[in-house]
C-alpha positions as CSV (number, residue, x, y, z in Angstrom):
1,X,86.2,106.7,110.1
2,X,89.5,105.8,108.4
3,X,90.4,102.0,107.2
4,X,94.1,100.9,106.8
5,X,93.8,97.8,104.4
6,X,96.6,95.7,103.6
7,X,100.1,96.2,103.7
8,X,101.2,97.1,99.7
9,X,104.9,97.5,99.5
10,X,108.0,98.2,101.7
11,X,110.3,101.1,99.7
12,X,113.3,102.9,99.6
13,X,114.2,106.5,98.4
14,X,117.1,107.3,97.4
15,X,117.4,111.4,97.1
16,X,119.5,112.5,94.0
17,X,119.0,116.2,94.2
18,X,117.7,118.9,96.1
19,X,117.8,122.9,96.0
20,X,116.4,125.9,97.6
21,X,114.8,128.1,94.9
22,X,112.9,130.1,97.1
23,X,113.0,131.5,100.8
24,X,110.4,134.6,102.6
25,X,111.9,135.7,105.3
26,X,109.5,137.7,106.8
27,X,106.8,134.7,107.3
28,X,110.4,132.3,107.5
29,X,109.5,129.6,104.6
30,X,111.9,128.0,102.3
31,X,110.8,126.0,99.0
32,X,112.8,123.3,98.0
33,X,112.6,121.0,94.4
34,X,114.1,117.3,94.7
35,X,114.5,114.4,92.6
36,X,114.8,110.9,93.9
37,X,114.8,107.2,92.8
38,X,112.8,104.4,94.6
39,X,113.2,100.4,94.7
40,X,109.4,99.6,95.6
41,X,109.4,95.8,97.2
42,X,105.5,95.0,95.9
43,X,103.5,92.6,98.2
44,X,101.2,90.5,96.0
45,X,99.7,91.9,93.8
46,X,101.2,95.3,94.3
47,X,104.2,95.2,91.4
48,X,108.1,95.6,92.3
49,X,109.9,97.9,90.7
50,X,111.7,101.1,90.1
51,X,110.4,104.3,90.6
52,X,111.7,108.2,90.2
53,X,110.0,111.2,91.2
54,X,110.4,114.7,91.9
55,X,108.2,117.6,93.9
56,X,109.2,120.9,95.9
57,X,108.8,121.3,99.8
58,X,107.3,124.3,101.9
59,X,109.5,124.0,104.5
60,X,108.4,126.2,108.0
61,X,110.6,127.5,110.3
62,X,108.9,125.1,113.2
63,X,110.4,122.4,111.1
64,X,107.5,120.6,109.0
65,X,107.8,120.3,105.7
66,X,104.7,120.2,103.5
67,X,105.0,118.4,99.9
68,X,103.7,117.9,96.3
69,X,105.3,114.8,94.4
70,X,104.8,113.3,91.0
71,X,106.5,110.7,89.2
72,X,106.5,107.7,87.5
73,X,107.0,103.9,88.7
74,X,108.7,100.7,85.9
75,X,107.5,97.7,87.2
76,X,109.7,94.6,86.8
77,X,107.8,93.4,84.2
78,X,107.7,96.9,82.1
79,X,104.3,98.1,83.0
80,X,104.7,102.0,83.9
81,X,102.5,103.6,86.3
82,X,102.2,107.1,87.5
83,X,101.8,108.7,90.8
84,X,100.7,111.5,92.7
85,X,101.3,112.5,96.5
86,X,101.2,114.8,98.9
87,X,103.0,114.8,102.4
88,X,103.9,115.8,105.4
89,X,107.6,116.0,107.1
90,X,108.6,116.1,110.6
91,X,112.1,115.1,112.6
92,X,112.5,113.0,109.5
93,X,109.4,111.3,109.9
94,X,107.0,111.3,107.2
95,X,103.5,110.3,106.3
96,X,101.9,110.6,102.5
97,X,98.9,110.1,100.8
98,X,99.8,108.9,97.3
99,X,97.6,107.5,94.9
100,X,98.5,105.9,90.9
101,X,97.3,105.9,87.6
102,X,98.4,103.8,84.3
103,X,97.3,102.7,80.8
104,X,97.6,98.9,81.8
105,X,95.0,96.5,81.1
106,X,96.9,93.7,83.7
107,X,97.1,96.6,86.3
108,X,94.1,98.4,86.3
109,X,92.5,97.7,89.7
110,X,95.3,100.2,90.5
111,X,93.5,103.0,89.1
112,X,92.7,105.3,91.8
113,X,94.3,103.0,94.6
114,X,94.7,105.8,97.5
115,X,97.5,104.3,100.1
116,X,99.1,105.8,103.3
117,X,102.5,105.5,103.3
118,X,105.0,106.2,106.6
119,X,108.4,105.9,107.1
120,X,111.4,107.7,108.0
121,X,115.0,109.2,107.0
122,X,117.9,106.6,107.6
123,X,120.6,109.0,108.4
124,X,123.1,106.2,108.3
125,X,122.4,105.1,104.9
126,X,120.8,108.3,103.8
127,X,117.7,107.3,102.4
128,X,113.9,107.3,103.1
129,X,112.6,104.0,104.2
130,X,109.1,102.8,103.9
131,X,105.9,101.0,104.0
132,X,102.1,101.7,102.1
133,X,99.1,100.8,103.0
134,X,95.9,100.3,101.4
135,X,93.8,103.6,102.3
136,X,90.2,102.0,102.4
């Protein structure tokens, strides 16, 4: 059985750059690098701060998108953490598993921390909104 914990922090993406590099056309899958910068919105004691990443997409031809990111994350206070994640992408809707790393003495109960995040593509503003959880 899964546990959701605790809500961690509210984010927003902000894509800067994103390119095709590969497509098969027989089995009708793209692959796609991005880059993107995050404001993460911590909820005590998750840390604020800024984030940037980048990854590449499998994208199918039924429209899911299957993805590997990595970056790193500046808290407000200049502690740097890293990241890893993996998720999936449908209608704009996304869900990823994402867990952190980081040389910190102050922040590391982090270590290991698995959270779900969710969210979704703000077409008006065109950036990702969302929300991670504490994967227990």
């Amino acid at each position: 059985m899964i546990s959701i914990g605790r809500k961690l922090f509210e984010e927003v993406d902000m894509p800067l750059e994103s390119k095709i590099v590969s497509e098969d056309l027989i089995n009708k899958i793209a692959e796609r690098e991005s880059t993107w910068t995050a404001e993460i919105d911590g909820i005590d004691p998750f840390p604020s701060g800024k984030a940037s990443g980048n990854g590449s997409s499998l994208i199918h031809s039924n429209g899911i998108s299957i993805s590997s990111w990595q970056g790193k994350f500046t808290t407000h206070s200049r502690e740097v953490i890293t990241f890893k994640g993996r998720d999936v992408n449908k209608n704009g809707k996304f869900i990823v598993l994402r867990t952190y790393f980081t040389d910190s003495l102050e922040l590391s109960w982090i270590n290991g921390l698995v959270c779900l995040v969710n969210g979704e593509f703000d077409s008006q503003d065109k950036v990702y909104r969302c929300e991670g959880y504490e994967l227990m």
